[in-house]
ROTI-977458 format. One line per 2 residues: number of its first residue (from 1); for each residue x, y, z of C-alpha. Coordinates in Angstrom, 3 decimals. Layout:
NUM) X:Y:Z; ...
***
This chain:
1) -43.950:-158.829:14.193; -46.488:-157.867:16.686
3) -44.815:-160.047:19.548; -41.288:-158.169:18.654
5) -42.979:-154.884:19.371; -44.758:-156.265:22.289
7) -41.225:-157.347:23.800; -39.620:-153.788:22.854
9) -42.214:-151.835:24.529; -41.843:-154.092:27.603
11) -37.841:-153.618:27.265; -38.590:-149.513:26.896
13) -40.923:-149.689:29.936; -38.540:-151.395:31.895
15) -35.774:-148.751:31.121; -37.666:-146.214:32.299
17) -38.703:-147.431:35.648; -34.703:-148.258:36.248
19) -34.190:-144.368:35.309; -36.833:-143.609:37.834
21) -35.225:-145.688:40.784; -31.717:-144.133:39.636
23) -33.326:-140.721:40.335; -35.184:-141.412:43.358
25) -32.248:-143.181:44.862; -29.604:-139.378:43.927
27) -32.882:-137.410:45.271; -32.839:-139.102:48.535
29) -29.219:-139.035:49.182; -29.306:-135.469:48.333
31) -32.019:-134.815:50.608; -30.833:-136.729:53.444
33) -26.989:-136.810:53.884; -25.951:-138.878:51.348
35) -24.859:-142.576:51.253; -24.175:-144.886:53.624
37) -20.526:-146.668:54.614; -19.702:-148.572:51.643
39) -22.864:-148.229:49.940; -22.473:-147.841:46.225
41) -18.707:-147.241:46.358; -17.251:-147.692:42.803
43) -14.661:-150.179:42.774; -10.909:-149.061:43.529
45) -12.508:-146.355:45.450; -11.773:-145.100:48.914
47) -14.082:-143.134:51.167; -12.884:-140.244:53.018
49) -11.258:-140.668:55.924; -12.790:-140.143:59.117
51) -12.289:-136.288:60.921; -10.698:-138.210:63.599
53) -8.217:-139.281:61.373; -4.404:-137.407:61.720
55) -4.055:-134.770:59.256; -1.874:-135.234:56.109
57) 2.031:-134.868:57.286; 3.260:-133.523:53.813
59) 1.571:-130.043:53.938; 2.961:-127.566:56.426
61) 0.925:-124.695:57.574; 1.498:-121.629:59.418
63) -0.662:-119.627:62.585; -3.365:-118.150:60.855
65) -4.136:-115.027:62.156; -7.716:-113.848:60.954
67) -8.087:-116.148:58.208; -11.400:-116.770:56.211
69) -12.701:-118.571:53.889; -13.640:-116.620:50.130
71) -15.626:-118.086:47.649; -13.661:-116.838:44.506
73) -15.512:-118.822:41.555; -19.018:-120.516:41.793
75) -22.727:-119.919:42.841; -21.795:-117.419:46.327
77) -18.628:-116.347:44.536; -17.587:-113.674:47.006
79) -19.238:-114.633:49.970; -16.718:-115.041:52.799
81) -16.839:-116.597:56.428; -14.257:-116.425:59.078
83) -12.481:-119.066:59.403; -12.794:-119.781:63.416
85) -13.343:-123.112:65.359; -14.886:-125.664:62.852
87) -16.596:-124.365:59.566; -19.036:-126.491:57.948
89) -19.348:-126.385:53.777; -21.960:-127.792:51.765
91) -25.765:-127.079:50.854; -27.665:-128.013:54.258
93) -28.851:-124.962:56.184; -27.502:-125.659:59.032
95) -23.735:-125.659:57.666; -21.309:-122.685:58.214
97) -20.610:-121.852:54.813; -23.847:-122.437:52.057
99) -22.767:-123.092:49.009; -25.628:-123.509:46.352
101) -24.074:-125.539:44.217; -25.994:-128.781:42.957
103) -22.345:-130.412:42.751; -22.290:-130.163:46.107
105) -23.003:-132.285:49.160; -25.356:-131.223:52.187
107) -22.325:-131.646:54.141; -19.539:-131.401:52.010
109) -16.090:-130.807:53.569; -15.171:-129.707:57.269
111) -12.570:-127.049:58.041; -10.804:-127.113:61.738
113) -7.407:-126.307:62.943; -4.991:-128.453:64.747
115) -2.069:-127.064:67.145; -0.600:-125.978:63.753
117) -2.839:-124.966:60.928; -6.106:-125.093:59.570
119) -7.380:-128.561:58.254; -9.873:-129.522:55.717
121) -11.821:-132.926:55.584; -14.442:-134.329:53.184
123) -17.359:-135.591:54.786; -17.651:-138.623:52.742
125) -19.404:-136.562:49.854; -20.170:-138.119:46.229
127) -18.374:-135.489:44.481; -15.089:-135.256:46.991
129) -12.876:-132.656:47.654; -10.098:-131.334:46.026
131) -7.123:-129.080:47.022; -4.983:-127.263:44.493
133) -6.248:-129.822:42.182; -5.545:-133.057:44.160
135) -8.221:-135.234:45.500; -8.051:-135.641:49.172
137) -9.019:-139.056:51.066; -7.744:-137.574:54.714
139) -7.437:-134.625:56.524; -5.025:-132.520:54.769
141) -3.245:-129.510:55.882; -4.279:-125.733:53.964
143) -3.226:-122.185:54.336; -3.078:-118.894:52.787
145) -3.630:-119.014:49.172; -4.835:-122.401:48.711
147) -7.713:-123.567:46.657; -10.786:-126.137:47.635
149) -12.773:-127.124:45.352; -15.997:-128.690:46.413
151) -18.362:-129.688:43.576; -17.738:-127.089:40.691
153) -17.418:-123.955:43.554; -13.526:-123.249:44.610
155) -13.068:-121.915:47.944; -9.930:-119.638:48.611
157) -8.314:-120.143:52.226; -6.782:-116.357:53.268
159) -4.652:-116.640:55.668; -2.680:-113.086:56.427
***
């Protein structure tokens, strides 16, 4: 009896310092910029495509004029930035548009514009990025009225 409680306690002990690596492992990609190229990618999964990468041809956009950026529902919700040159989104400090959401990456998504419309790109983030409630895995195309969701925040693109 004594050796079967012996074994479970070693079991137990060992469970617990596998929960500890799990944690220190999220802490430090949160900290410093997430994961690496293929590290821990869930099987069937794709990482985001590169910035580089040619925007999605299926969405059309038009020539924003002042456009920004709104935070409509989340942690910031009603914070706004213009949208001009490339915006940065995520939790760092040195991004564009801090969101303090937990769901979030310290770099989450990237917002630029091409010859015709504004473009958003995940940075490779754990959570990804979603726009009107697809997943994206390249560069896709946004304009007035559509919603990106980054983590659990949802970011309005207005485009008049």
């Amino acid at each position: 009896m004594s050796i079967l409680v012996g074994a479970l306690k070693l079991v137990f002990l060992a469970l617990v310092w596998l929960f500890i690596g799990v944690l220190a492992q999220v802490a430090r990609a949160d900290l410093f910029g997430g994961r690496a190229k293929g590290k821990n990618q869930r099987p069937g999964q794709q990482l985001a495509s590169p910035p580089t990468a040619q925007p999605n041809p299926k969405r059309r956009g038009k020539r924003p004029r002042l456009a920004q950026l709104v935070v409509a529902n989340g942690p910031g919700r009603g914070d706004a930035v213009p949208l001009a040159g490339e915006v940065l989104v995520g939790r760092a400090q040195d991004v564009t548009l801090d969101i303090n959401d937990d769901f979030a990456s310290g770099h989450h998504a990237r917002f630029y514009r091409d010859d015709q419309s504004w473009i958003v790109a995940d940075l490779g983030s754990r959570n990804g990025t979603i726009v009107n409630g697809l997943r994206i895995t390249r560069p896709t195309r946004v304009g007035d009225g559509d919603i990106v969701r980054l983590g659990r925040t949802d970011i309005t693109v207005e485009d008049p």
